[in-house]
N, C-alpha and C positions, 0 to 999 in steps of 0.2 A: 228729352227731345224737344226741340222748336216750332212750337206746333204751326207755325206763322213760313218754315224752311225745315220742312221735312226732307229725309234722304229721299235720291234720286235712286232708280233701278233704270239699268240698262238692257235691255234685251230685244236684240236683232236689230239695234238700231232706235226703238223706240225709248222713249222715257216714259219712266214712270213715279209717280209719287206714291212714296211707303208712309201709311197711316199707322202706329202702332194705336191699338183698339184693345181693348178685355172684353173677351169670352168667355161663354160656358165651354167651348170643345177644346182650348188648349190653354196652358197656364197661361201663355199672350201669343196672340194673333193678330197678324199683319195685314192689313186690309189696301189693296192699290187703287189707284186712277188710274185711267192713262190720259196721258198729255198729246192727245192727236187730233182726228178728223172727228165732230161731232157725231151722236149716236145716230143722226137724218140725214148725214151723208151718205146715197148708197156707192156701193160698189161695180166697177166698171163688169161687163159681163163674161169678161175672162180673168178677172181678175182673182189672183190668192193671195191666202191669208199666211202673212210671211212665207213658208217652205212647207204649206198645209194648201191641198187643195178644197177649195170647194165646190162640190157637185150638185147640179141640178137635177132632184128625182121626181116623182109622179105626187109626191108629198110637200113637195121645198123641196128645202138644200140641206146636206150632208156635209160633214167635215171629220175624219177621221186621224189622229193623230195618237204619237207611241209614246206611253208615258209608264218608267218602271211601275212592276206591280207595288213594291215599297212605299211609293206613293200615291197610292190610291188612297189609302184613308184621310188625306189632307185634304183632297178634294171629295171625298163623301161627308168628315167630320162626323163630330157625333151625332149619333142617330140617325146620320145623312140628310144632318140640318146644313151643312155647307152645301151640301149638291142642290137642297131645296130650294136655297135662297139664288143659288147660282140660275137656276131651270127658270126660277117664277122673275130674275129681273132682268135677262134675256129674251125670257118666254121662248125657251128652248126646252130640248130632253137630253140628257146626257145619258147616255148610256156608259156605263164601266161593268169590264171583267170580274171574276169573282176575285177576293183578294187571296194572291200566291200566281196566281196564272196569268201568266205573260201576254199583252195582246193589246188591241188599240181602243180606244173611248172614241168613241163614237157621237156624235151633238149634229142634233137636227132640228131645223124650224122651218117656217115658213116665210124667210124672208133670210137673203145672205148677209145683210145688217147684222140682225140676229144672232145667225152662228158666228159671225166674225167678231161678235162680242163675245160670246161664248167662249170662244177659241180664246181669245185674247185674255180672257180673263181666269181661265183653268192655266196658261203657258206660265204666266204671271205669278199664280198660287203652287204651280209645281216647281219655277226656278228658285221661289224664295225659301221652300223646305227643301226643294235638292242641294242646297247652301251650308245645309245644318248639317246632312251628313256626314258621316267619318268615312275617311278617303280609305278606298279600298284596293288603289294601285299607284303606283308612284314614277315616274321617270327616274332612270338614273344610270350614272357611267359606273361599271363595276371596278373595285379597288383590289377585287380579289387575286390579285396573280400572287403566286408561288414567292416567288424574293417579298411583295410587299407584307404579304403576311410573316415571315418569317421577320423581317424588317420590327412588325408589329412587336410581335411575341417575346421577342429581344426588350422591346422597348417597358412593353407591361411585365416582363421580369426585375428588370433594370430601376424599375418605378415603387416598385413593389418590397427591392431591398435595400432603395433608398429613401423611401417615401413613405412607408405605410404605416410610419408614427405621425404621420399626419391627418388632421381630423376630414374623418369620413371618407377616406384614401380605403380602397378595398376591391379584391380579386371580382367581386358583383361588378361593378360597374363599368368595367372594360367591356368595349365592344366585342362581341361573336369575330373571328380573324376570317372566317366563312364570312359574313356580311359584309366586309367592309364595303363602301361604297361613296360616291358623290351626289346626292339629291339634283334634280333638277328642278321637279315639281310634283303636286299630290294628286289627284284627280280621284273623284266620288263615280264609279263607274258600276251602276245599278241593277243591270241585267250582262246578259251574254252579249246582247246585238251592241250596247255600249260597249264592252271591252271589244267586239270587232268594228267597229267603227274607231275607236282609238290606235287599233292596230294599221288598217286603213292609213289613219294618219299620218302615224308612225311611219310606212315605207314613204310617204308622201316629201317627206322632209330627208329622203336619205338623197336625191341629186344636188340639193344646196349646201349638206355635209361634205359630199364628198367636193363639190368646189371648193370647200375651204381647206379641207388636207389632202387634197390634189390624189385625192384615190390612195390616199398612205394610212400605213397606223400614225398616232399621232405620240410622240415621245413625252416621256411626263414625265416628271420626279415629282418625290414625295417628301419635302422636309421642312421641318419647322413644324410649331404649336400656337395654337392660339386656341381664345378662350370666347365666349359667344358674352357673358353681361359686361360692368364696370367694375368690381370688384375680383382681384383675385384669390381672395380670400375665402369666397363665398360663391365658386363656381358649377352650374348645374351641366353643362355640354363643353368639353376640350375636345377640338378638333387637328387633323394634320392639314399644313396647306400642300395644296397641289398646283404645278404650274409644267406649262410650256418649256421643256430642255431650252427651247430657241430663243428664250423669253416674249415670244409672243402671245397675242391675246385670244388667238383660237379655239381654246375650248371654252374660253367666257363670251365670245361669238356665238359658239356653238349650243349653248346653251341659251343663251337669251333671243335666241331667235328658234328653236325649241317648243320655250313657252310661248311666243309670241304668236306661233303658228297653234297649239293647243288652246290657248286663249279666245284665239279670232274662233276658232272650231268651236267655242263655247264646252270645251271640257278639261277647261282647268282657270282660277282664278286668276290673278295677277293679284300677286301676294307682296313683291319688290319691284323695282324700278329696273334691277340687275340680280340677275340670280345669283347668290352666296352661297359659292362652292368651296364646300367642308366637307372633310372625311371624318364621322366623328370616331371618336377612338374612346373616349370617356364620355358616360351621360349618366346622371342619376336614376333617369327614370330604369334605368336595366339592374338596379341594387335590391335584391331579396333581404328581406326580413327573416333572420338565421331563425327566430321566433316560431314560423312561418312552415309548415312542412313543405317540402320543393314537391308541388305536386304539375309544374309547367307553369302555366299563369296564377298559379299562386303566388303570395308573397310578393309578387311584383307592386312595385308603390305607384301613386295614381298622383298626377302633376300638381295635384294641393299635398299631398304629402312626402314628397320628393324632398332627403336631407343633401344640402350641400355638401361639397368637398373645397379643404383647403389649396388649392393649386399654385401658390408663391414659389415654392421650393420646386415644382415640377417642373414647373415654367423657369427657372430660374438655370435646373442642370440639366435641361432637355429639351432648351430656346430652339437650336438650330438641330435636333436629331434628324437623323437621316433616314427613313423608312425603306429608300430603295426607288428606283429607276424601272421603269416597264415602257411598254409601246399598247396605249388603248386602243382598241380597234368596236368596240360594240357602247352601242346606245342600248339600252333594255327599258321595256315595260314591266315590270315586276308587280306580283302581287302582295300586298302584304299579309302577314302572319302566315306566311306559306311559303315552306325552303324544299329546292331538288335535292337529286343525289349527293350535289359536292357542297350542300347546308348553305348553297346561297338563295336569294329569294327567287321562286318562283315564278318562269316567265312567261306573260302572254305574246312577248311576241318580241323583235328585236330589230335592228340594221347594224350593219358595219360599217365604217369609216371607210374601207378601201375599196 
């Protein structure tokens, strides 16, 4: 890194510069600035601290704010040498929950300076490890209707007795016909009050859906392959494309305005410029090791150890295949590694199209 142009963080507006630092409490630890109003500017007397209030008690001031319990230990560190250093160059108290139990951190001092540095700098320390987490719910249009899977299953037959003298071609690494699906976007969603707050959002975003397909399901077809690297020789993810019967560009509207609205809500990244809606149908990461006893997540291979597949010949007699024609009607929240009764993922919550 540039010590001279360090990366910028964004949050609520504010910028901020990211110092990477070596610590004792984590292999590396990210130290911020912020790029704002001096520490001796105060603050006006109704004024809050971004979407945090702060109160005035018989002690000072008060600032109370929700931070998963997951992340609690980033802002105590070890030994609760980060809370230390946090308290003593605010010259604040933070109080925090015990770790597992959901509930607010609390920072108080004697001066609203103070806790608004306080605040600012615990928001700061929790947006940069809530970054690291693995996403625990996903956006996505379901691909699972009745014809498209069959459409599938045809296809991973058809693949299979003509393709599977090809290297690393194999019954594992076909997608579940239950899952299929289109990603929209991932989102690290850390307690309960998170996934309802995402759900919240979720109905929030269903009156400018349905302007865009006028209160209808939306007609899709599913056909053609394509392949996600430059090599097709050496392919980790084959996808189906999906498009607009009418050839228009509605669900790729529909989707990038989506993340745009999860984004601005600050619960979900912007990962692309335009979301890359794929159906995957093949991926390596879902290929068992026959080695391996199938005990569920066993055997499953881990993205440094994921073997390629040759896909030239698949690609070659299964360019334009046909999966099959539906009418989508639902946006879902989904959870990952957690499937309903009919083995699709999981849902926290949904809207319809019509």
């Amino acid at each position: 890194m540039d010590v001279l142009r360090p990366p910028l963080i964004n949050i609520n507006g504010r910028i901020y510069r990211r110092n990477i630092i070596k610590e004792e409490h984590y292999e590396e630890e990210e130290e911020f600035s912020y790029m704002g109003p001096p520490d001796d500017e105060e603050l006006g007397e109704d004024e809050t601290c971004d979407t945090h209030l702060i109160e005035q008690s018989d002690k000072g001031y008060r600032c109370a704010i929700d931070v998963p319990s997951v992340l609690y230990k980033y802002i105590i560190g070890k030994k609760g040498e980060t809370r230390k250093r946090l308290e003593f160059d605010t010259k604040t108290s933070i109080n925090i929950p015990k770790q597992g139990v959901e509930g607010q951190i609390v920072i108080t001092g004697s001066t609203k300076t103070a806790v608004s540095s306080a605040v600012t700098r615990v928001e700061v320390l929790v947006e940069n490890f809530r970054r690291k987490q693995p996403f625990t719910h996903f956006l996505s249009f379901p691909l699972n209707d009745s014809k498209i899977q069959e459409g599938f299953l045809r296809f991973k037959d058809e693949v299979l007795k003509q393709c599977s003298q090809d290297h690393g071609v194999e019954e594992s690494i076909f997608q579940n016909p239950a899952k299929l699906h289109l990603t929209i976007g991932t989102l690290a969603l850390l307690n309960e009050m998170e996934v309802r707050k995402a759900c919240e959002h979720l109905q929030e975003c269903q009156n400018f859906i349905r302007d865009i397909t006028e209160g209808k399901p939306l007609p899709l077809e599913v056909t053609g392959i394509e392949y996600m690297n430059d090599d097709p020789a050496v392919v980790d993810v084959l996808y189906a494309k999906v498009n607009v019967r009418d050839g228009s560009d509605r669900l790729q509207v529909i989707a990038d305005r989506l993340v745009e609205h999860f984004v601005s809500a600050g619960l979900m990244v912007r990962e692309w410029d335009r979301v890359k809606l794929h159906g995957t149908v093949m991926n390596t990461l879902f290929r068992k090791d026959s080695t391996v006893e199938d005990t569920g997540a066993a055997g499953r291979q881990t993205v440094n150890e994921r073997e390629a597949f040759d896909a030239k010949n698949i690609l070659k007699k299964f360019d334009a295949y046909c999966f099959g024609e539906f009418e989508l009607n639902t946006v879902q929240l989904s959870q990952r590694y957690s499937t309903d009764c009919t083995g699709y993922y999981s849902s926290a919550g949904s809207i319809s199209l019509s």
